[in-house]
N, C-alpha and C positions, 0 to 999 in steps of 0.2 A: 734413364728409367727403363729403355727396353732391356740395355743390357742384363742389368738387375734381373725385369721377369725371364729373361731365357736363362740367366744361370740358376735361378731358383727351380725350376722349371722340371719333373722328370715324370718318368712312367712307371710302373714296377710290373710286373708280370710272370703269374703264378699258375702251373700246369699239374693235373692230375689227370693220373693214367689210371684208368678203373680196368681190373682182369676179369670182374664180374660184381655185379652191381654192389655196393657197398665196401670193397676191396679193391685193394691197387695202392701205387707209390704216389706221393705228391711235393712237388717243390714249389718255396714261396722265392718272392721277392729275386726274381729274373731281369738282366737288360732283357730289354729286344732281340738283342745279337745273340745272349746266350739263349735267347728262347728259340729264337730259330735255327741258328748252327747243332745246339746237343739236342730238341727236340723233334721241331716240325719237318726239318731238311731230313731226317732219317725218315721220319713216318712216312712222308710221301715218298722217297726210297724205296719203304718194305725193309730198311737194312734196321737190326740191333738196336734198343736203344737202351743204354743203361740211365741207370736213373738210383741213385740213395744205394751203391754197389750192387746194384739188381740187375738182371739183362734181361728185357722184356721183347717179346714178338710184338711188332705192332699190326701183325697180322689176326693174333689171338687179343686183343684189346675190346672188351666189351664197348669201351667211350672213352674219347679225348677231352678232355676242359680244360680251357684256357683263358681266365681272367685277369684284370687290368685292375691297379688301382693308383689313384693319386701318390700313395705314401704308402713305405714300409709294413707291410701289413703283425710286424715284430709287436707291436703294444696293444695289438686287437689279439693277439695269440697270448699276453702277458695276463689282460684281463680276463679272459676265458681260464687257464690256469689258477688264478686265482678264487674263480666263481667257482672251480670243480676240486676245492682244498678241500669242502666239507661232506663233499658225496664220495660215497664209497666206493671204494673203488672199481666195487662191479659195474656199476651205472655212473662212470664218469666219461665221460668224451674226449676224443681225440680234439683241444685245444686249437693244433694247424687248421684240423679240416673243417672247426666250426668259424675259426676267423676267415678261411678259404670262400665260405659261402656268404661272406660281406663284399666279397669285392661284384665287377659288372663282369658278366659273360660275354668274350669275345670271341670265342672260339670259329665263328664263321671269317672272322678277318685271316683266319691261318691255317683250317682244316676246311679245306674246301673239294676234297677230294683223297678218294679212297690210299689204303697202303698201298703203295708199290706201283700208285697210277704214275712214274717217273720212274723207268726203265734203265737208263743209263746213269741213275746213281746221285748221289747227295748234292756231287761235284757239279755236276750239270745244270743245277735245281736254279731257275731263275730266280732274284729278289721276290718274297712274298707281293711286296707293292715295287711296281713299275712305271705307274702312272705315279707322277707327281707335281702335272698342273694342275693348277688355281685359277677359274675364270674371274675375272675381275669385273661385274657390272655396274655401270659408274653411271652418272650424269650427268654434272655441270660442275660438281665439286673437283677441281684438278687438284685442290691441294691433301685434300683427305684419302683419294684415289691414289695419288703418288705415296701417299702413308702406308698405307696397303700393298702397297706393294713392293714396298722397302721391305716392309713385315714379313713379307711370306716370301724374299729373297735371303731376308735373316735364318733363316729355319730351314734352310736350301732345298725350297718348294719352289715352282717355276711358275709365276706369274703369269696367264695372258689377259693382255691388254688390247682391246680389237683393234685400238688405232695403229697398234705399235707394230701390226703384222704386215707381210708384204701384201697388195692390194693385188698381184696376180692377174690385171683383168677380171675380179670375179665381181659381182656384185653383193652388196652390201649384205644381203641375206646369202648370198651365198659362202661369201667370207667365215660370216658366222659361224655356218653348219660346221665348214671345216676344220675350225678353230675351238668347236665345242666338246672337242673329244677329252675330256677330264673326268679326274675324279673329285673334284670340289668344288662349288660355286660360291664367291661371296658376292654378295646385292648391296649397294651403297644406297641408300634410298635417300636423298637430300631434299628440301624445300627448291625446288627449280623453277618450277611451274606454279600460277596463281590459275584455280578454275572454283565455277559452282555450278549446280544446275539451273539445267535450261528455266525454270521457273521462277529462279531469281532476278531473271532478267528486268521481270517489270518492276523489281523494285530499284530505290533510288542507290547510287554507291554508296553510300553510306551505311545502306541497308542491309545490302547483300550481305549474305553468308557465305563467306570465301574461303577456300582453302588452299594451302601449300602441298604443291604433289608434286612427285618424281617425273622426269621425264619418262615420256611414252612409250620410247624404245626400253628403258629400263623396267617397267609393269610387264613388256610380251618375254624378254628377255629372264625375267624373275621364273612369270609362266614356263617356259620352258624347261629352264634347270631342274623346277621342279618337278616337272613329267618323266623328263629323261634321265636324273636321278635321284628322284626319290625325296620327301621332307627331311631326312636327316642329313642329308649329304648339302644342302643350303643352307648359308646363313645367312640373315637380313640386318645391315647395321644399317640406324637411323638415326637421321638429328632430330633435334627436338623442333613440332611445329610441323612436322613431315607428316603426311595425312598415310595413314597405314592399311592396304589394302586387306579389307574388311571376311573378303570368303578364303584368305588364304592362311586364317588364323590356326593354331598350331604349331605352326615354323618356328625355329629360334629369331627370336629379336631379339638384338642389343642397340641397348640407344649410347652414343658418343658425344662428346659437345665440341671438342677441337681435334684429338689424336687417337688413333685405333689402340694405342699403348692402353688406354684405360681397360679395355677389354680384350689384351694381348694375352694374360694366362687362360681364358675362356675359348677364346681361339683356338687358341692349342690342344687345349684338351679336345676342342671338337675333330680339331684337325686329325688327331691321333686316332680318335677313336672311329673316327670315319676310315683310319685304313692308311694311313699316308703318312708315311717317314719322314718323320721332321727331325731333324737334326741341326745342332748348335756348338757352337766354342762353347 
């Protein structure tokens, strides 16, 4: 089944180069590679870029845009054509450019820095993403934790796992700090722990109102990720039964019942669109 969703699995990505607001060349349905080798690697250069046999300064470039879409954006451009059969010609629209602005803007995952801020040339230009660990925050589930991280070895993303690292002498928090330098978190949130409040106490077991929560390290753990990067850069998979902390609403949630496969194309696309080169057979 995974293999299935990673071979279905893809990105498309479409750039336009504006010379001045409403004007400029635009390409659809880009890999990644060619998005970044013929476009972003020159911008940041300052060198030529041609584009639709044009050669543009990306020095003189009013704006970059750069969006992402699940699927070919070829039948969102077919239907617009079709919609502009009965308007005249004066007042009909550029079809590309109106399917262009259905897709999501990503432009800060690849322009993140002026023309020409890379001196020594295209050649030199590091991977746009360079980071491509995955913290894995787990608790008592080893068998769903090991899923997880099969998954993001599949897509050749680097899993860390705290146990799995060398212990160095450091202590436990301090392990963490050093091991927290990523660009993605996932939070396994499982039923681990039975608690209720203190107020239930005087009633009888039977009585009590009890709930299923994640271990404790995994709640300050959650916390963190999300300070240090951000709501959209975490994701929270939960079982069912798993009590779901309540002020951190927002966040992506997926609920799973046995294998992280159920929500392996979701992943992905979060994975992607957070910044992170995933790549598959």
């Amino acid at each position: 089944m995974l293999a299935n969703t990673l071979s279905n699995f893809s990105m498309y990505y479409h750039i336009k180069l504006l010379t001045r607001p409403g004007s400029g060349e635009l390409r659809l349905n880009l890999t990644e590679d060619e998005l970044v080798n013929r476009y972003v690697q020159p911008y940041l250069a300052g060198e030529t870029i041609v584009i639709n046999g044009t050669t543009l300064d990306p020095h003189k470039l009013s704006r970059v845009i750069i969006k992402s879409s699940d699927n070919s954006l070829d039948n969102i451009v077919k239907k617009f054509e079709k919609e502009n059969e009965n308007e005249p010609l004066l007042y009909r629209s550029n079809p590309k450019w109106l399917a262009f602005d259905t897709a999501k803007d990503v432009t800060e995952q690849f322009i993140i820095k002026p023309p020409g801020s890379n001196s020594q040339g295209k050649n030199s230009l590091p991977k746009v993403i360079s980071n491509n660990k995955v913290f894995i925050v787990h608790g008592h589930d080893i068998e769903l934790k090991n899923d997880v991280e099969i998954f993001i070895k599949s897509i050749n993303l680097e899993p860390i796992v705290l146990h799995r690292q060398l212990d160095e002498g450091l202590t436990i928090i301090e392990k963490f700090e050093k091991h927290s330098d990523v660009n993605y978190a996932i939070v396994l949130l499982t039923p681990d722990d039975i608690g209720f409040p203190i107020s239930e106490l005087k009633k009888t077991e039977n009585e009590r109102k009890k709930e299923f929560r994640a271990r404790q390290n995994v709640i300050f753990e959650f916390g963190f990720f999300v300070g240090r990067l951000s709501r959209k850069n975490v994701c929270c998979i939960y079982k069912e039964g798993v009590t779901v902390p309540s002020d951190l609403n927002g966040l992506i949630y997926k609920q799973v019942n046995k294998s992280v496969e159920e929500v392996g194309m979701f992943l992905m696309k979060e994975l992607k669109n957070a910044g992170l080169a995933i790549k598959f057979e």
